[in-house]
DOTORTOR-365201 format. One record per residue (C-alpha): x, y, z; residue in one letter. Coordinates in pm, 1 decimal. Each point is the difference from the previous one (the first is absolute). Layout:
+----------+----------+----------+---+
!        u !        v !        w ! r !
+----------+----------+----------+---+
!        X !        Y !        Z ! a !
...
+----------+----------+----------+---+
***
This chain:
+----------+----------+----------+---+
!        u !        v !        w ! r !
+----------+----------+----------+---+
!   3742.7 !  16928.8 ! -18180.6 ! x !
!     86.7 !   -357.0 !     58.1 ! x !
!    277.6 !     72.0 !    304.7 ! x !
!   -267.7 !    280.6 !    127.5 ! x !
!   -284.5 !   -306.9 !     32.7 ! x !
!    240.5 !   -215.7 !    163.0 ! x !
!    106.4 !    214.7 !    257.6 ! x !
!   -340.4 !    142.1 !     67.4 ! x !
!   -126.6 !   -333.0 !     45.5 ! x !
!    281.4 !   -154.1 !    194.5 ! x !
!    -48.3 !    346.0 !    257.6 ! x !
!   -398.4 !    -64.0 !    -14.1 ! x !
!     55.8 !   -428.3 !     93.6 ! x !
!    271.5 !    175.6 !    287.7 ! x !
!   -266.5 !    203.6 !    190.6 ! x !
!   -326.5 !   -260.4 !    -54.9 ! x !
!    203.5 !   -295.9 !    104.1 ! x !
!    123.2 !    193.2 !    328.8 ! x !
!   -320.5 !    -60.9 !    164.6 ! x !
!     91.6 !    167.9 !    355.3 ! x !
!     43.1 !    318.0 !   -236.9 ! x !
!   -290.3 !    -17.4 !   -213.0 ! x !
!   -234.7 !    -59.1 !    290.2 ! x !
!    125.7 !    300.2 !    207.7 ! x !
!     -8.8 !    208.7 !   -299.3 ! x !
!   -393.8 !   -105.5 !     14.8 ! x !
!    -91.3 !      0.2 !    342.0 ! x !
!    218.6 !    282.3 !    130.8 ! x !
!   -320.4 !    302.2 !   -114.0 ! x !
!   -250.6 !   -225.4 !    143.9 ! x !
!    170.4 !    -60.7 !    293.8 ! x !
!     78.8 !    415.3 !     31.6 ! x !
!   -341.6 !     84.1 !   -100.0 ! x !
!   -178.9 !   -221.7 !    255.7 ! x !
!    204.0 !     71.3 !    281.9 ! x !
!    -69.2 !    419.9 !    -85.7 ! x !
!   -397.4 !    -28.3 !   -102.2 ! x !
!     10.2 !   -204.7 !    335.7 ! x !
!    238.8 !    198.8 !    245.6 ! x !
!    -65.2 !    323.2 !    -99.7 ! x !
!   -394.2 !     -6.3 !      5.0 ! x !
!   -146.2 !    197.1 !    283.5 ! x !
!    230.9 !    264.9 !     20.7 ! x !
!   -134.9 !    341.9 !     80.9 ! x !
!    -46.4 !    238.7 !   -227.1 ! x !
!   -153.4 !    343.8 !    -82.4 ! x !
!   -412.6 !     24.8 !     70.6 ! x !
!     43.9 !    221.8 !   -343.4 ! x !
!    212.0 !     32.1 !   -248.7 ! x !
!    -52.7 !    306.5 !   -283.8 ! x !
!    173.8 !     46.4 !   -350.7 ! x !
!     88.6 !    373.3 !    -40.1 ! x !
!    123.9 !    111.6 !   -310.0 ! x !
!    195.8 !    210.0 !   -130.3 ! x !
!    182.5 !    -40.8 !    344.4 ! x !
!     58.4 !    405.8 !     15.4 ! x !
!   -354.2 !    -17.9 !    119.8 ! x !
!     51.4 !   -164.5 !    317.4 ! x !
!     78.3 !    403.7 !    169.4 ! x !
!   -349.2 !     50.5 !   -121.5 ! x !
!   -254.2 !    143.5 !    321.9 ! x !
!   -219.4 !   -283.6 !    -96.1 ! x !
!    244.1 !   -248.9 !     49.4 ! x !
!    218.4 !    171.1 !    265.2 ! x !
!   -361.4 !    -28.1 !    180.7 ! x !
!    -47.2 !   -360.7 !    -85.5 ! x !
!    297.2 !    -92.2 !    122.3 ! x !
!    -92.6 !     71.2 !    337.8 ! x !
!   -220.0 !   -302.7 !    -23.8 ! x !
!    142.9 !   -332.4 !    205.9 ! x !
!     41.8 !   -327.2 !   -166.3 ! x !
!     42.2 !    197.8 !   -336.4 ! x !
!    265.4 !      5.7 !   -226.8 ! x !
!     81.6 !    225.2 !   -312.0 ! x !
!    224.5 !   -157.4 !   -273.6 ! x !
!    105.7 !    225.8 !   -234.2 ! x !
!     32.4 !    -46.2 !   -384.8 ! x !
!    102.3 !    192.9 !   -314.8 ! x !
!   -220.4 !   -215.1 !   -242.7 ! x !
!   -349.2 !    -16.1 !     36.9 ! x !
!    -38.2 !   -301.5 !   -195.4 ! x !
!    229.6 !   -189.7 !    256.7 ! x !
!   -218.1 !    141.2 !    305.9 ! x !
!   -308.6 !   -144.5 !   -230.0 ! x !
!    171.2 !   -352.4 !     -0.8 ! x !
!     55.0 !    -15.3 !    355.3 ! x !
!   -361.2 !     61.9 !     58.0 ! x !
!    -70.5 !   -234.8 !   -283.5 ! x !
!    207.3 !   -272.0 !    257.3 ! x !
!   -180.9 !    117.9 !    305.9 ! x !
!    358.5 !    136.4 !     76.0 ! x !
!   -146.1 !    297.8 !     84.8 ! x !
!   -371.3 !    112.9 !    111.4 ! x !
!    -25.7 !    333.6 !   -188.6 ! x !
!    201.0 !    179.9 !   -249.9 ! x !
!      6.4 !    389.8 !     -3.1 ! x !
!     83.6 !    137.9 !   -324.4 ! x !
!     61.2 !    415.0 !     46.0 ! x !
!     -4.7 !    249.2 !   -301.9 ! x !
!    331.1 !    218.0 !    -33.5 ! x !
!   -174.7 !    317.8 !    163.9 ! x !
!   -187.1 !   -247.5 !    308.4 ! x !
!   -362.9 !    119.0 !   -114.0 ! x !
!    -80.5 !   -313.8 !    -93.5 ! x !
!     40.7 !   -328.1 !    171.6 ! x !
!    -93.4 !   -374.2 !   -218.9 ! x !
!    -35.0 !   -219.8 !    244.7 ! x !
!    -18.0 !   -354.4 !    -77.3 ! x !
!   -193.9 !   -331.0 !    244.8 ! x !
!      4.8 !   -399.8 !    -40.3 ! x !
!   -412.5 !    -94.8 !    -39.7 ! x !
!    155.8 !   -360.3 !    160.2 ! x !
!    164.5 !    188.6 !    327.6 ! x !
!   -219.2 !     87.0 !    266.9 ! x !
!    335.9 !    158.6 !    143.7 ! x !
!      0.3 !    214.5 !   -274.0 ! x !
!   -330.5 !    158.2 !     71.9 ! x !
!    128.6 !     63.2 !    319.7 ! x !
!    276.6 !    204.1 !   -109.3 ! x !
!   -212.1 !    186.3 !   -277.2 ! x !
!   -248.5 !    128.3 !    282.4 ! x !
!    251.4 !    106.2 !    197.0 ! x !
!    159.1 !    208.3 !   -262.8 ! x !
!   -332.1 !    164.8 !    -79.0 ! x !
!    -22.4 !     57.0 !    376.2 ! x !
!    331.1 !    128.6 !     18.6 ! x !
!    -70.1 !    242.8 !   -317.3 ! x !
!   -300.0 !     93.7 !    149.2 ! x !
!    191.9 !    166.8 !    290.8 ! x !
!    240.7 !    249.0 !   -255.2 ! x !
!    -90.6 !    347.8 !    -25.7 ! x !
!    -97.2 !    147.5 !   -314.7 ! x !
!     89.5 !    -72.5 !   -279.2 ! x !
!    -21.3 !   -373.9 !      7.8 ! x !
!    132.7 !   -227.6 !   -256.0 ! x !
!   -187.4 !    -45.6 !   -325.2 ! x !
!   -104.3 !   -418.1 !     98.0 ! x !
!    -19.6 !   -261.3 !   -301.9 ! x !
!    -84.9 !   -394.5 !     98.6 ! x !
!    130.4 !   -317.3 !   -179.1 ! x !
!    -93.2 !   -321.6 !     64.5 ! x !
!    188.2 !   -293.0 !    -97.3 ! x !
!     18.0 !   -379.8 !     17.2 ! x !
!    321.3 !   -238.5 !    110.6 ! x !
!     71.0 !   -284.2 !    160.1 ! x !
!    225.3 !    -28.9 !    323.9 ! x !
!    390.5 !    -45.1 !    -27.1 ! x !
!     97.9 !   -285.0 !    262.0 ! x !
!    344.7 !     32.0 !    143.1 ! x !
!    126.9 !   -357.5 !   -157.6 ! x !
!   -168.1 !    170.7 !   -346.8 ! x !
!    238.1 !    269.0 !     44.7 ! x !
!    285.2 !   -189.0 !     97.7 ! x !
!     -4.8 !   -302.5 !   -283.8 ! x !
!    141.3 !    241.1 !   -275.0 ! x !
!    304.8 !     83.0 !    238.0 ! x !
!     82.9 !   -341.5 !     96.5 ! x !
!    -15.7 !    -92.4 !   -395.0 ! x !
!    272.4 !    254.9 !    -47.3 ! x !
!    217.7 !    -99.4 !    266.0 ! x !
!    -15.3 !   -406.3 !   -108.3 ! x !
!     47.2 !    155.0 !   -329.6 ! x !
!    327.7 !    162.8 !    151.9 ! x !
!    112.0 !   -273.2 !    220.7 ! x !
!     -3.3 !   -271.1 !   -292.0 ! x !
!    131.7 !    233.0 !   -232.8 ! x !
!    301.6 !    128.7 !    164.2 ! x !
!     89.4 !   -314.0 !    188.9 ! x !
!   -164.3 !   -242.8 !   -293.5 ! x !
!    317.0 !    181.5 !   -219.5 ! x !
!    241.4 !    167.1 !    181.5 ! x !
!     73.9 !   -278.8 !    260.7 ! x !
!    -66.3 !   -289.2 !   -247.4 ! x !
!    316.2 !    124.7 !   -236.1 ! x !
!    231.2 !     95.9 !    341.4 ! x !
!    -49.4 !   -349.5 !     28.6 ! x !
!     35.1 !   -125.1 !   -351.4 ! x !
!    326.1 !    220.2 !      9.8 ! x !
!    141.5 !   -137.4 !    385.8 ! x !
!    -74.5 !   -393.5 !   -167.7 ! x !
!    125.9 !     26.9 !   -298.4 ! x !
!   -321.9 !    -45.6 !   -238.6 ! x !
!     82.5 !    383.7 !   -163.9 ! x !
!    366.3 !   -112.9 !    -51.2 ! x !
!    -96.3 !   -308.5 !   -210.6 ! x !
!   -258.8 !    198.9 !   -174.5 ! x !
!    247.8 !    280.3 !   -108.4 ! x !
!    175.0 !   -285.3 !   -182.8 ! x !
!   -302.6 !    -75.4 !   -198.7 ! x !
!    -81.5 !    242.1 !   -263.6 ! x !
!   -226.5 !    171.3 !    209.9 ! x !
!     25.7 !    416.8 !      2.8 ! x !
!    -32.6 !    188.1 !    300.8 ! x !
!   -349.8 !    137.9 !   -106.9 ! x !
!   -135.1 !   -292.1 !   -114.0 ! x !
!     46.9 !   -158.5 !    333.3 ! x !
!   -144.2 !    331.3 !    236.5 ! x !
!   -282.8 !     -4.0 !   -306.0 ! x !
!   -117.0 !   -370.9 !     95.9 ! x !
!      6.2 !     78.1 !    393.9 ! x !
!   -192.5 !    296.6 !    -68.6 ! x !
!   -274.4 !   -208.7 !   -190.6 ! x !
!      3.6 !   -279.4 !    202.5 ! x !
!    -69.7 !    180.2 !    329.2 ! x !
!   -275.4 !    272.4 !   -180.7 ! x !
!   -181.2 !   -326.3 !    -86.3 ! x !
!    -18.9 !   -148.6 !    341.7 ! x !
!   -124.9 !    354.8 !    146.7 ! x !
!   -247.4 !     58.6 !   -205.4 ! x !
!   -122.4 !   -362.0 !     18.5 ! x !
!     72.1 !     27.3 !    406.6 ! x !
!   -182.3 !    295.6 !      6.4 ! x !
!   -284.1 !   -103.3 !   -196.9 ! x !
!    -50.3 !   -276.4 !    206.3 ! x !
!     35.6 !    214.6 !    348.6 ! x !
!   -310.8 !    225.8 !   -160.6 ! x !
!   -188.0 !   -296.4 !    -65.5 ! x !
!     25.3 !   -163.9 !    370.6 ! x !
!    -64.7 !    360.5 !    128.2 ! x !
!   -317.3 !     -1.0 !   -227.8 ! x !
!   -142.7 !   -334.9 !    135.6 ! x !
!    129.4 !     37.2 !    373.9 ! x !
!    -41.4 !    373.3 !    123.1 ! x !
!   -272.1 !     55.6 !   -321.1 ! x !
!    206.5 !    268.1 !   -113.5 ! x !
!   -122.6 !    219.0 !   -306.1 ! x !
!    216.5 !     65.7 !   -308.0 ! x !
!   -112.9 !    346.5 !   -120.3 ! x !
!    245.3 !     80.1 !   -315.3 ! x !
!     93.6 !   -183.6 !   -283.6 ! x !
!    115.8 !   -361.5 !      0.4 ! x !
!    260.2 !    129.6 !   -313.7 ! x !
!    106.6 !    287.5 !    137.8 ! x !
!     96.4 !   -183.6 !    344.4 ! x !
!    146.0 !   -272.1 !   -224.5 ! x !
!    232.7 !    248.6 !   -126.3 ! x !
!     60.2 !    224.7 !    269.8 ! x !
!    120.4 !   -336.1 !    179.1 ! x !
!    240.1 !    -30.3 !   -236.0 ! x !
!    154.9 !    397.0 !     -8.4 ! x !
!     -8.2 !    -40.4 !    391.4 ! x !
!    177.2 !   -351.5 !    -28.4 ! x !
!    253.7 !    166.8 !   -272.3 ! x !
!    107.5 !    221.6 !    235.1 ! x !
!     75.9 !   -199.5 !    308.7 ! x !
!    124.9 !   -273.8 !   -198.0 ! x !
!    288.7 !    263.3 !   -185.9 ! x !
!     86.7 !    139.7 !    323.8 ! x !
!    109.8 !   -353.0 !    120.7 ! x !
!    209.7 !     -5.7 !   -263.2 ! x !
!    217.0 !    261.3 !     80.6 ! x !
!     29.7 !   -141.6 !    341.5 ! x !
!    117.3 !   -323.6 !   -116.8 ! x !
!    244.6 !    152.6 !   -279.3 ! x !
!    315.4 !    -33.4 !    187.6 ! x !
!    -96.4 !   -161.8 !    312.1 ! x !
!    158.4 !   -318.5 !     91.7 ! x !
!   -100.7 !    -83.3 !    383.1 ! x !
!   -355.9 !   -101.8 !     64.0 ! x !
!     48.0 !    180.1 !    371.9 ! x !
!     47.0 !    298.7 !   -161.0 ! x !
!   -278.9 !    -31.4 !   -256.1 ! x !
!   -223.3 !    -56.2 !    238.1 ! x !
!     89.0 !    285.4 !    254.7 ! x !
!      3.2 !    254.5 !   -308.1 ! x !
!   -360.6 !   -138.2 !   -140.6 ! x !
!   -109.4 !     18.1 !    372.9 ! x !
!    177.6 !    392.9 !     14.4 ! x !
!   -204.9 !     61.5 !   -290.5 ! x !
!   -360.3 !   -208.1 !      1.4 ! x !
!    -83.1 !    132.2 !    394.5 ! x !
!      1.1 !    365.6 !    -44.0 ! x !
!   -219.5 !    -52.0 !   -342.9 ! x !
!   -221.9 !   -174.1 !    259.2 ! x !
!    -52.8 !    275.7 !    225.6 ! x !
!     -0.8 !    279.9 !   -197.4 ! x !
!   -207.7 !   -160.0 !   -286.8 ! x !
!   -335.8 !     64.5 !    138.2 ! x !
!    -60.3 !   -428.3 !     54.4 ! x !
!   -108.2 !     33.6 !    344.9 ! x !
!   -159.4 !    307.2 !     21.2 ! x !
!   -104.2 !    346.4 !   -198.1 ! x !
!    320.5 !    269.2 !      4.5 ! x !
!   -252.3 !    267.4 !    -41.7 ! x !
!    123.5 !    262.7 !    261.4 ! x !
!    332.3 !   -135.6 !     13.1 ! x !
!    286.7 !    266.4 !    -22.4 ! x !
!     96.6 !    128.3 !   -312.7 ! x !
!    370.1 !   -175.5 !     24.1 ! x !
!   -157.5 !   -345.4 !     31.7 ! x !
!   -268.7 !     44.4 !   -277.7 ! x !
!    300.4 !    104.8 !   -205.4 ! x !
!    248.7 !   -269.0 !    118.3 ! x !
!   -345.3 !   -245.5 !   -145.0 ! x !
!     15.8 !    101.6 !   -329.3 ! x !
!    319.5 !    -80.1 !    -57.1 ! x !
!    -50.2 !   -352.5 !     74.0 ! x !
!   -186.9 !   -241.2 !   -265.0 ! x !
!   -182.3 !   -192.2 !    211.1 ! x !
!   -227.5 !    308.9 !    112.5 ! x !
!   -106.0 !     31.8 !   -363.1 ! x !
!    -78.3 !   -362.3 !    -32.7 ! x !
!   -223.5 !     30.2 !    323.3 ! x !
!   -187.9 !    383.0 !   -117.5 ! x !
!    -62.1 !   -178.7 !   -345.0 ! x !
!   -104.4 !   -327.5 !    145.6 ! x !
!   -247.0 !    140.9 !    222.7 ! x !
!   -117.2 !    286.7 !   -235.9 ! x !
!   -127.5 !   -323.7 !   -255.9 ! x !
!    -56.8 !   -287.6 !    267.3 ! x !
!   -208.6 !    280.3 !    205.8 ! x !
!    -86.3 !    316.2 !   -216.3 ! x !
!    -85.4 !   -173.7 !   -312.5 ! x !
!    287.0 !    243.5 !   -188.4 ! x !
!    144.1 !    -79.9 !   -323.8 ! x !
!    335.8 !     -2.7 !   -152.5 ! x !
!    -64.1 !    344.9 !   -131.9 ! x !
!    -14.7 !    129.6 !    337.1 ! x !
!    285.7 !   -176.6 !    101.1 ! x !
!    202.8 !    106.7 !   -241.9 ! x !
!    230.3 !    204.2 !    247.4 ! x !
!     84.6 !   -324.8 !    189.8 ! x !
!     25.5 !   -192.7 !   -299.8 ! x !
!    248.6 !    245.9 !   -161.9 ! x !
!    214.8 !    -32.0 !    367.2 ! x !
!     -3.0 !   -367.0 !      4.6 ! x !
!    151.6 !    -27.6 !   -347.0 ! x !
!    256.8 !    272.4 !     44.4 ! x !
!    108.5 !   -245.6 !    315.5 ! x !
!      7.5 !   -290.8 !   -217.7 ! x !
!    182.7 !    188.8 !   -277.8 ! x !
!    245.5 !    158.7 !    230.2 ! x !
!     92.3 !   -342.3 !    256.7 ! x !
!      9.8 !   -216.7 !   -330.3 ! x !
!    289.8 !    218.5 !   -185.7 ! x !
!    162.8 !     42.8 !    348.2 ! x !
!    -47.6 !   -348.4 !     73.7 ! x !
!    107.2 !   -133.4 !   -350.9 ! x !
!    343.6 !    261.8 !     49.6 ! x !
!     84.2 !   -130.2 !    351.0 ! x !
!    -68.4 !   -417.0 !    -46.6 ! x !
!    287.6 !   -195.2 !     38.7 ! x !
!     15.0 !   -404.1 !    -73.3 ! x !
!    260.2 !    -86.6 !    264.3 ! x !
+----------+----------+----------+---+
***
């Protein structure tokens, strides 16, 4: 436990005292998140926006009619209860709800969106117009608060500095320790192979939990963002996301001996995660192919579990789908990591 200490606090003194490093690693969401609440406000969008669910129901007369309507637009989803938190964010203005035979349609209104009364009477108006027989109608009302863009975005750019420090924080750090020499003169120490990838993997979870932590806590007091779940379950969800990253450096640096070529495989790797993690935007309507290409990459788990507590208020027990994933990726990259690494 001793030579685990050291290291992790030789790695931790490493990254603090590098202050170039440390103050990117802090700045770098701000900076994103300013420059997209800012740049990207105004854009046009839909005059309405409705939740259907199940999505089957879309062909329905009723909404084949609606859709006629311009400035409206129909987003289709299989779970009601996500249509319900979409109108919860003001993400959408009314949520239709259809039974499995379409006699009866649940439709759901925002009391805090004048848009959404809107849309409800021109639904009744469009109903109103069907022949005989007419849809069985059933009113909700609920009560949300609006979902800002930057709101949105924070729990995206928290996964992606989680990424960044993660895979470069480790794999880079030991292609260097390996090109200068430092993992030659440790191999003569007696120092095993896991002890060593064990203290990297401590060292850098600490500083991206505390990183993060300290990103949420600017975003609270700058951009008065709201933290809806659990401060425990983030804690720890931080850490399986962190994990995961942080044991697929390690199988980048196993063998690796150039920094060049480190840093053009973490780039090969981290900028499609970017894209096709859902950071910048929703992949809802995206083709099947890229929605399956996402789940094969970590970092969109980190982001749908970041957002689902950050945003939705869910807990780990929900999440236990993303939290199983994550630790099969640190499981798996660890033993493959531990198999490949090489001293010299």
């Amino acid at each position: 436990m001793r030579k685990l200490w050291a290291l992790i606090v030789a790695r931790n003194k490493e990254f603090y005292r590098d202050r170039s490093t440390l103050a990117w690693t802090l700045l770098f969401p701000f900076i994103v998140l300013a420059g997209f609440t800012y740049g990207y406000s105004g854009r046009q969008e839909p005059l309405l926006k409705l939740s259907v669910s199940p999505a089957s129901a879309i062909e329905t007369p009723a909404l084949r009619l609606l859709q006629a309507t311009p400035g409206l637009q129909l987003l289709p989803m299989e779970d009601a209860a996500r249509a319900a938190r979409k109108l919860e964010h003001f993400e959408s203005d009314l949520s239709l709800e259809f039974s499995a035979d379409g006699q009866r349609l649940a439709y759901s209104f925002n009391r805090g969106s004048e848009k959404g009364k809107l849309a409800e009477r021109l639904l009744l108006d469009t109903l109103a117009r069907l022949p005989e027989p007419r849809p069985r109608v059933e009113p909700r009302a609920l009560t949300g608060r609006p979902l800002r863009y930057a709101d949105w975005l924070l729990p995206g750019l928290l996964a992606m500095n989680i990424m960044f420090g993660s895979m470069f924080g480790v794999g880079y750090v030991i292609v260097r320790y390996r090109k200068n020499g430092v993992l030659k003169r440790l191999r003569a120490t007696p120092l095993s192979a896991f002890l060593f990838l064990t203290a990297q993997v401590a060292s850098r979870l600490l500083l991206m939990v505390v990183t993060s932590l300290l990103v949420i806590a600017g975003a609270l007091l700058l951009i008065g963002f709201r933290q809806q779940g659990s401060w425990f379950d983030l804690l720890l969800f931080l850490g399986l996301g962190s994990a995961a990253m942080i044991s697929l450096g390690l199988v980048i640096a196993a063998r690796i001996s150039s920094e060049e070529v480190a840093d053009g495989v973490l780039n090969l790797m981290t900028w499609p995660m970017i894209f096709l993690s859902g950071i910048w935007f929703s992949l809802e309507g995206a083709n099947s192919w890229v929605l399956f290409g996402a789940k094969l990459m970590p970092l969109t788990h980190v982001v749908n579990g970041l957002r689902a507590i950050m945003i939705d208020g869910a807990g780990l027990g929900t999440l236990l789908p993303q939290c199983g994933i994550l630790l099969g990726f640190t499981g798996v990259f660890t033993l493959l990591a531990s198999a490949l690494f090489r001293w010299r």
